[in-house]
C-alpha positions as a LaTeX table, in Angstrom:
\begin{tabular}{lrrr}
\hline
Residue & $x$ (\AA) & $y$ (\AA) & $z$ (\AA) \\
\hline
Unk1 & 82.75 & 29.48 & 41.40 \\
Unk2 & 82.60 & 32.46 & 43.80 \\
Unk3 & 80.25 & 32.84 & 47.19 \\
Unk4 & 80.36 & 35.70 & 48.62 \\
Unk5 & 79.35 & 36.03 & 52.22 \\
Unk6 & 77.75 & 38.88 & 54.09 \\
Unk7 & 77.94 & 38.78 & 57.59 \\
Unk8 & 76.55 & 41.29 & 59.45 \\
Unk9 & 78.90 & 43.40 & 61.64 \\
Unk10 & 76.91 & 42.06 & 65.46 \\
Unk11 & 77.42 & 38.76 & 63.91 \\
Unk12 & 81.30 & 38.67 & 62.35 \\
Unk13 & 82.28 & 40.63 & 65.48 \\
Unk14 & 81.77 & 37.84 & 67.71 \\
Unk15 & 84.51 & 35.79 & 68.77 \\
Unk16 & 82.55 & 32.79 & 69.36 \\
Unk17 & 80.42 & 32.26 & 66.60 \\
Unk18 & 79.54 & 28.32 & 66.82 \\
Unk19 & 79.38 & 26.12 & 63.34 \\
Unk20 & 75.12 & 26.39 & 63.73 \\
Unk21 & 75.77 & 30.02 & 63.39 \\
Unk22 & 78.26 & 29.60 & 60.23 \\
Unk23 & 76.13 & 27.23 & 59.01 \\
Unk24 & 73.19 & 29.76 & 58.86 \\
Unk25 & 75.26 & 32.56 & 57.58 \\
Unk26 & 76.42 & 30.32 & 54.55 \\
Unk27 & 73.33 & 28.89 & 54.12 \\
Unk28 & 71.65 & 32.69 & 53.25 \\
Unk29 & 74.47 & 33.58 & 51.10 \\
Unk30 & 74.13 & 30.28 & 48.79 \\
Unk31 & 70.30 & 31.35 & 48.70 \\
Unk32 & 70.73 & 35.06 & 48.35 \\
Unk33 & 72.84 & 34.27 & 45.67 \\
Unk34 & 70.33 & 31.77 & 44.12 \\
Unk35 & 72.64 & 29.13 & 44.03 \\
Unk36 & 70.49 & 26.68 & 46.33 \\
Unk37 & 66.44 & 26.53 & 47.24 \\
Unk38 & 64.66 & 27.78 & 50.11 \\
Unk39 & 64.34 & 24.12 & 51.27 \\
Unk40 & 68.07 & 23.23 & 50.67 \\
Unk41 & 69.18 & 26.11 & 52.49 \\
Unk42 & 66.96 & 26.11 & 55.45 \\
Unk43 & 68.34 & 22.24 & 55.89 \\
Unk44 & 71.98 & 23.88 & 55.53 \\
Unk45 & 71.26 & 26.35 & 58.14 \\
Unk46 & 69.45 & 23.28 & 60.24 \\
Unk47 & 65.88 & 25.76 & 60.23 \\
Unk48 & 62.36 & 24.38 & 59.37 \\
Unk49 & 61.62 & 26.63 & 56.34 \\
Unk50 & 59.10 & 28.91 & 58.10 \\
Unk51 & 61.66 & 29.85 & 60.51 \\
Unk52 & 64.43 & 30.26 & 58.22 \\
Unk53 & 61.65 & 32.47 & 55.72 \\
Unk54 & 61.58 & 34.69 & 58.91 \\
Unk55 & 65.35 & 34.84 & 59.30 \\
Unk56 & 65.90 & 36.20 & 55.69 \\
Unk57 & 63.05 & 38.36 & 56.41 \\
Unk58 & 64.40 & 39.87 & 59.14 \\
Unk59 & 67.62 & 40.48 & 57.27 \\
Unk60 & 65.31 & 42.46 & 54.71 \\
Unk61 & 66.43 & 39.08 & 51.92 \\
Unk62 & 63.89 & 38.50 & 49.17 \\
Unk63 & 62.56 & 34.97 & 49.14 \\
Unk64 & 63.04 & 34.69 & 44.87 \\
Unk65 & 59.28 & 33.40 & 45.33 \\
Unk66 & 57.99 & 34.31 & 41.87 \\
Unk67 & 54.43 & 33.58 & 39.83 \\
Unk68 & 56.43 & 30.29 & 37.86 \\
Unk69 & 56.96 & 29.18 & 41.52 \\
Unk70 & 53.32 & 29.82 & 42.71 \\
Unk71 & 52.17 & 28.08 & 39.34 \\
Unk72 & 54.30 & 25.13 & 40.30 \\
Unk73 & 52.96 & 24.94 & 43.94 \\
Unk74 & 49.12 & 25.24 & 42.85 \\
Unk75 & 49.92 & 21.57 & 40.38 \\
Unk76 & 51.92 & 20.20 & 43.02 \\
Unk77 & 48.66 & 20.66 & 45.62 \\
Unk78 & 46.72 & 19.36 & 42.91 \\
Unk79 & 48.45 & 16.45 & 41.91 \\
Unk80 & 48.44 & 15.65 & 45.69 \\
Unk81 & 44.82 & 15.63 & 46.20 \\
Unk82 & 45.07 & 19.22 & 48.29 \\
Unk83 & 41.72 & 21.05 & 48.22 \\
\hline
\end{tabular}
């Protein structure tokens, strides 16, 4: 398997990047590349999901939120009683 990272230059310039800051870079390249979920990489990057939605957001990153998803989110509500 290959990841490929893509750092931006502000970020991979500095000297003294600390692991939370590794942590969130790896985190959006195993989710840019699909290879994880929106929740499993905002728990990588050690974001709530709203705030790591923003992040990739921010870096212009689609959130690979399609109509199958939406679909699956409307049954999940449902089967949980959400009105």
């Amino acid at each position: 398997m290959q990841i490929t990272i893509d750092i931006p230059d502000e970020i991979a310039q500095n000297k003294t990047l600390s692991q939370a800051d590794w942590l969130r870079e790896v985190a959006i390249a195993l989710f840019r590349q699909e290879l994880v979920t929106l929740g499993t990489a905002s728990h990588i990057a050690g974001m709530q999901q709203l705030e790591f939605q923003g992040l990739l957001y921010d870096r212009g990153i689609n959130s690979h939120y399609n109509i199958d998803d939406y679909r699956a989110d409307i049954e999940s509500l449902r089967s949980n009683h959400w009105r």
